[in-house]
VOGU-3710 file (C-alpha; in Angstrom, 3 decimals, decimal comma):
1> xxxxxxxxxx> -7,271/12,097/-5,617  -5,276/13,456/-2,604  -2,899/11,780/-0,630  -5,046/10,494/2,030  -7,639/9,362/-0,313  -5,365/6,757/-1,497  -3,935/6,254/2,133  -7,187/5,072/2,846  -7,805/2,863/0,308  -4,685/0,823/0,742
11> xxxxxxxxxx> -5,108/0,661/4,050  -8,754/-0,762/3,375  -7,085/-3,151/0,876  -4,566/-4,034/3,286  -7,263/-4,596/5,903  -9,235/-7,011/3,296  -6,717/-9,287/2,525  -5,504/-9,377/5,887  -2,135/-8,891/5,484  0,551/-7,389/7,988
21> xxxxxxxxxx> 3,101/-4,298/7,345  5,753/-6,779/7,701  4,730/-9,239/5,287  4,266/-6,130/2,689  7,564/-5,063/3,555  8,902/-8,402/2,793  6,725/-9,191/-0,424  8,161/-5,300/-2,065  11,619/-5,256/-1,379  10,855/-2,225/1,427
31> xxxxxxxxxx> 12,036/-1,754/4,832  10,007/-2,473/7,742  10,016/1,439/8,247  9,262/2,663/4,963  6,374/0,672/4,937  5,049/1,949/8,203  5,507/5,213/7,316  3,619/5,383/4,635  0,964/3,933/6,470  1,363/6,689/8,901
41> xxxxxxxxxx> 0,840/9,183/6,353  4,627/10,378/5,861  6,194/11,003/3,008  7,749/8,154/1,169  8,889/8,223/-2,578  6,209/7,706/-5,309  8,320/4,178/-5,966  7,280/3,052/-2,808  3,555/3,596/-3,588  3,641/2,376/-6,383
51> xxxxxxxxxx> 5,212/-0,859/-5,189  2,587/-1,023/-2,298  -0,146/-0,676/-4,613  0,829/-3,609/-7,052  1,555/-5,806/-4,156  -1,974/-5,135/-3,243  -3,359/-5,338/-6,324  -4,204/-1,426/-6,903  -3,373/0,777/-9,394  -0,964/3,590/-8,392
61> xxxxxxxxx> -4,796/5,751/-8,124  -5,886/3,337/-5,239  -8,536/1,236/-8,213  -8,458/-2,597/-7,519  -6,829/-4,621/-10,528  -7,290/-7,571/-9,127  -10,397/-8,313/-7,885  -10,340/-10,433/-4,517  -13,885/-12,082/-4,284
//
């Protein structure tokens, strides 16, 4: 899976439980700007995606672990 793949996917997951960059920021420990730009597609530290994705309920691949519906 590249980069953007999974950029795309937890932005769609983001999207789907309609939650802002802020409140992610606030819910994994990250700053305000980390968060951003990783949504921006910059390069962050794999500790940050990983922390995104289990707020989010991914795996650090981008697959749901916890379903939402």
């Amino acid at each position: 899976m590249t980069r953007l793949h999974l950029l795309q996917k937890v932005k769609t997951r983001k999207e789907t439980l309609s939650i802002s960059i802020d409140n992610l920021a606030k819910l994994s420990n990250l700053g305000f700007r980390t968060v951003s730009r990783f949504f921006n597609g910059d390069n962050v530290k794999l500790s940050t995606v990983e922390k995104l994705t289990n707020i989010l309920g991914l795996d650090f691949a981008g697959n749901e672990v916890i379903d939402i519906i």
